[in-house]
C-alpha positions as CSV (number, residue, x, y, z in Angstrom):
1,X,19.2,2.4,-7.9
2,X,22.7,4.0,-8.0
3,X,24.4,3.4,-5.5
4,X,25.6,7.6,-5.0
5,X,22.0,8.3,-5.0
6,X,20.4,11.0,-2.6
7,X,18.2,9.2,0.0
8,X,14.9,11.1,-0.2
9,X,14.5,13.8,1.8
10,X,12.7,17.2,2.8
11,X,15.6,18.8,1.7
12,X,17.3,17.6,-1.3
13,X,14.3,16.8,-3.1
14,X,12.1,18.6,-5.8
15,X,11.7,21.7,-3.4
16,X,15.2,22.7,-3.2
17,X,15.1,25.6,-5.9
18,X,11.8,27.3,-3.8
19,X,12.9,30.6,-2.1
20,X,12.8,30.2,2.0
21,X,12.9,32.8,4.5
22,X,15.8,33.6,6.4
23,X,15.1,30.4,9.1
24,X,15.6,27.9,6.0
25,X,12.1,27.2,6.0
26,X,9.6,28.4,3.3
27,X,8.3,31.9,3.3
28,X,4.3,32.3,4.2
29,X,2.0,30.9,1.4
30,X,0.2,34.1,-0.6
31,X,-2.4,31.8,-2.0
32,X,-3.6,30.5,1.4
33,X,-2.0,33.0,3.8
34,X,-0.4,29.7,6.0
35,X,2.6,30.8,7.6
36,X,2.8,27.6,9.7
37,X,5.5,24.8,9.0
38,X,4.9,23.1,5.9
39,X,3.4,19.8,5.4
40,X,5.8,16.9,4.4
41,X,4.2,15.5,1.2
42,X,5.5,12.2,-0.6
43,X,4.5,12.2,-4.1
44,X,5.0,8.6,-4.8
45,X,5.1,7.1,-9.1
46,X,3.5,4.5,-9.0
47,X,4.7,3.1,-12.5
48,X,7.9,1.0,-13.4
49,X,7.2,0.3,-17.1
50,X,9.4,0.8,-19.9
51,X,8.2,3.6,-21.9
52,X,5.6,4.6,-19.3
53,X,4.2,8.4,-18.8
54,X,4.2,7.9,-15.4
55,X,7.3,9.8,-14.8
56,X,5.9,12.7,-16.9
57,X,2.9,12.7,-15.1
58,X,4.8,13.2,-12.0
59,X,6.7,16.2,-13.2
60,X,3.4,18.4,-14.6
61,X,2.3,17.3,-10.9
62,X,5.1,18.5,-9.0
63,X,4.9,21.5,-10.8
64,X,1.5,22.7,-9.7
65,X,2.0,21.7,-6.3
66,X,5.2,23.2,-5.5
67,X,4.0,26.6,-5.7
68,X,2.5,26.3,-2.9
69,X,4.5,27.8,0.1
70,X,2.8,25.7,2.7
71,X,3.5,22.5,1.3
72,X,7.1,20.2,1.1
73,X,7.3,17.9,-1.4
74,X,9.6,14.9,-1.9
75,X,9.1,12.6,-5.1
76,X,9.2,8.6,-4.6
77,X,9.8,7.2,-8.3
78,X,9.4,3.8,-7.3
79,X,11.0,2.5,-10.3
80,X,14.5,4.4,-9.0
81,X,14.1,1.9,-6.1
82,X,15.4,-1.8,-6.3
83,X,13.1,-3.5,-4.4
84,X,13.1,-7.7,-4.2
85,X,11.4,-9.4,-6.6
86,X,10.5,-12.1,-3.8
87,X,9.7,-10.5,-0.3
88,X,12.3,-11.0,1.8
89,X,12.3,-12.7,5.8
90,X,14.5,-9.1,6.3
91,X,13.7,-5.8,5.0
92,X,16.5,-4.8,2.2
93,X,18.2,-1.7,2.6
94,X,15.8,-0.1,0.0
95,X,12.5,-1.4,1.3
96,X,14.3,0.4,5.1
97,X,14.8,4.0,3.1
98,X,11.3,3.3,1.5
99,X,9.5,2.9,4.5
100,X,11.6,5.7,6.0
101,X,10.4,8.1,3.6
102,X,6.9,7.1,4.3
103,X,7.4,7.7,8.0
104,X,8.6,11.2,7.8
105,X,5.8,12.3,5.4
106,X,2.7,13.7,6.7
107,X,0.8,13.1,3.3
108,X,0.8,11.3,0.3
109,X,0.0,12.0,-3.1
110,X,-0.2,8.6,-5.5
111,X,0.4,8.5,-9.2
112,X,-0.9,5.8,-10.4
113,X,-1.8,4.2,-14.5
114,X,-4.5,1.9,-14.7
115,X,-3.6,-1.6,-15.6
116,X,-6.6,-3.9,-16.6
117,X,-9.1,-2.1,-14.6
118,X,-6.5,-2.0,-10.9
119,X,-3.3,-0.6,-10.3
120,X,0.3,-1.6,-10.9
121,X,1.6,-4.7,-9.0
122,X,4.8,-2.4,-8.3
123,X,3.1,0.1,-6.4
124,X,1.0,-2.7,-4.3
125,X,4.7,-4.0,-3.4
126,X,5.8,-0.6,-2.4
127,X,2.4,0.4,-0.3
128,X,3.3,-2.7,1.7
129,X,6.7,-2.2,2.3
130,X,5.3,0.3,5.7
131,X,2.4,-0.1,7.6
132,X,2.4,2.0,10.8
133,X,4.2,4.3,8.6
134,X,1.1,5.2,6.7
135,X,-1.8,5.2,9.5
136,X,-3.5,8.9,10.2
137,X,-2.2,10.7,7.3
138,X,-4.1,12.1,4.1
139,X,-3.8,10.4,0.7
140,X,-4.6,11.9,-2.6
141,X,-4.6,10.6,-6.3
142,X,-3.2,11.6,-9.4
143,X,-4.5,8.5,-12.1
144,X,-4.7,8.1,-15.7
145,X,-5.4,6.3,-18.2
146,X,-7.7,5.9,-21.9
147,X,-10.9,6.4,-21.4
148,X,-11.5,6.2,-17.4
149,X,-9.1,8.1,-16.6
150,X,-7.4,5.2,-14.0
151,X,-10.8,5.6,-11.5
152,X,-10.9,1.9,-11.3
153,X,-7.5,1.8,-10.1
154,X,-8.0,4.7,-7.2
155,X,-11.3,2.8,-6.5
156,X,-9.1,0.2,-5.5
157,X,-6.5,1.8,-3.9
158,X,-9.1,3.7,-2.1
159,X,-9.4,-0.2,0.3
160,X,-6.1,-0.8,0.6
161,X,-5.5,2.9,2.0
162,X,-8.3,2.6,4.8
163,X,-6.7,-0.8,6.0
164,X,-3.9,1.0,6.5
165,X,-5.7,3.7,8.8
166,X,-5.1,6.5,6.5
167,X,-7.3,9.2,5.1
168,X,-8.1,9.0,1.0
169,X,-9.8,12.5,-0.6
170,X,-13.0,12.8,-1.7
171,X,-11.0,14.9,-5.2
172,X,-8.4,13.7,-7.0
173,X,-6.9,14.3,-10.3
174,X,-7.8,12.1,-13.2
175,X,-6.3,12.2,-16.5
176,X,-8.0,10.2,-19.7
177,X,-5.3,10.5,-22.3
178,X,-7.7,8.9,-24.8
179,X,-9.3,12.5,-25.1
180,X,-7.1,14.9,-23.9
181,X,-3.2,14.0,-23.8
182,X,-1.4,16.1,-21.3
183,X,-0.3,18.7,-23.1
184,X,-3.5,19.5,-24.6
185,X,-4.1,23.3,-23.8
186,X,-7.7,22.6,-24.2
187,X,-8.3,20.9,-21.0
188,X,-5.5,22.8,-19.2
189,X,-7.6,25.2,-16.7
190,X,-9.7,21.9,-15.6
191,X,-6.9,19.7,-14.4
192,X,-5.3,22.8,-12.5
193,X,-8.8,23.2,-11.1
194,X,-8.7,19.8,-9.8
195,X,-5.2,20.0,-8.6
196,X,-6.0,22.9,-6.7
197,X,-8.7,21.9,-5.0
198,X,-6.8,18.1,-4.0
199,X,-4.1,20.2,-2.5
200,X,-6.8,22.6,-0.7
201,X,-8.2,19.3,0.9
202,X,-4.9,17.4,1.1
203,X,-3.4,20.7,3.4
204,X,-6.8,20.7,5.6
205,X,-6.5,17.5,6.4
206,X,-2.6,17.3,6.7
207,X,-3.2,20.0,9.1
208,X,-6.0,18.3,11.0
209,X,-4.7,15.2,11.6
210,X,-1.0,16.7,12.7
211,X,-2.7,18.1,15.5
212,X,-4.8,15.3,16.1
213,X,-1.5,13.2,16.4
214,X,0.1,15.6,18.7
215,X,-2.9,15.5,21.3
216,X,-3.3,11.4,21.9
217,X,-1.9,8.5,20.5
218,X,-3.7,6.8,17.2
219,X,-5.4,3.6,18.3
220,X,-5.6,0.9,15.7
């Protein structure tokens, strides 16, 4: 990653162009009437190939999602971070900012491909970069993929995500390309469906578990 890079934040990242109210914070959601602080969400690319979609993917994401007024969202391209090939006996400076990012988000969102029926070996680096980082927060998916649409590979991540203590969704988002590439308009009013309905669930159980956090300690 260059070196003059931005370390991710709540306030330089994807949100920066929103309109806020007069405290610096954003204004009270129309769609859901929430007027409370926003929830933190990482949405974290899962993908490092060359020539992926990945990074596409993320973008038609981000631009559902950041509509909504009671949500703050900060984008974790994991193939902008230069993580170790071998795990080091100290955390690199990137693997710190990584797990730092992960520890001031109250939800996740994962992009993730499907790669031989599981997920990319980059993004099982990343998740365990943080541990206590992740534990009592939501986690939603965005997959795709030719044919299953990358279910296998949120299957999957569905295990590793309760070992961590977190919370996965029930919906997600799932793309088959094999049928309907992304900028198909024919399929168009079902993924925003499905987007909206992740976010609905993400932001209740963002909510729910803030204030479970704030009245006793998590026990693992």
């Amino acid at each position: 990653m260059p070196d003059d890079r931005a370390m991710p934040g709540w306030t330089d990242g994807v949100t920066d162009d929103r309109e806020t109210d007069e405290t610096g914070r954003n204004g009270r959601n129309e769609e859901t009437g929430d007027g409370g602080d926003p929830l933190r969400v990482a949405v974290i690319i899962g993908s490092t190939r060359e020539g992926r979609i990945g990074d596409a993917v993320g973008r038609w994401f981000v631009e559902r999602a950041r509509v909504r007024g009671e949500l703050d969202l900060v984008v974790l391209d994991l193939a902008e971070f230069d993580f170790p090939v071998h795990y080091p006996e100290r955390a690199t400076e990137q693997m710190t900012e990584f797990a730092g990012a992960i520890g001031e988000a109250e939800a996740f969102v994962v992009v993730t491909p499907e790669y031989n029926r599981s997920f990319p070996a980059s993004l099982k680096q990343a998740i365990d970069f943080a541990y206590d980082e992740w534990q009592t927060k939501p986690v939603g998916f965005v997959s795709y993929g030719h044919g299953s649409s990358g279910l296998y590979a949120v299957e999957q991540l569905r295990s590793v995500f309760t070992e961590l203590h977190t919370v996965t969704l029930r919906n997600g988002v799932a793309l088959d390309f094999l049928h309907t590439p992304l900028e198909d308009h024919a399929g168009a009013c079902a993924r925003d469906r499905a987007v909206r309905l992740m976010l609905d669930q993400l932001g209740w159980w963002g909510r729910a578990l803030r204030e479970a956090r704030a009245v006793r300690p998590y026990v693992s």
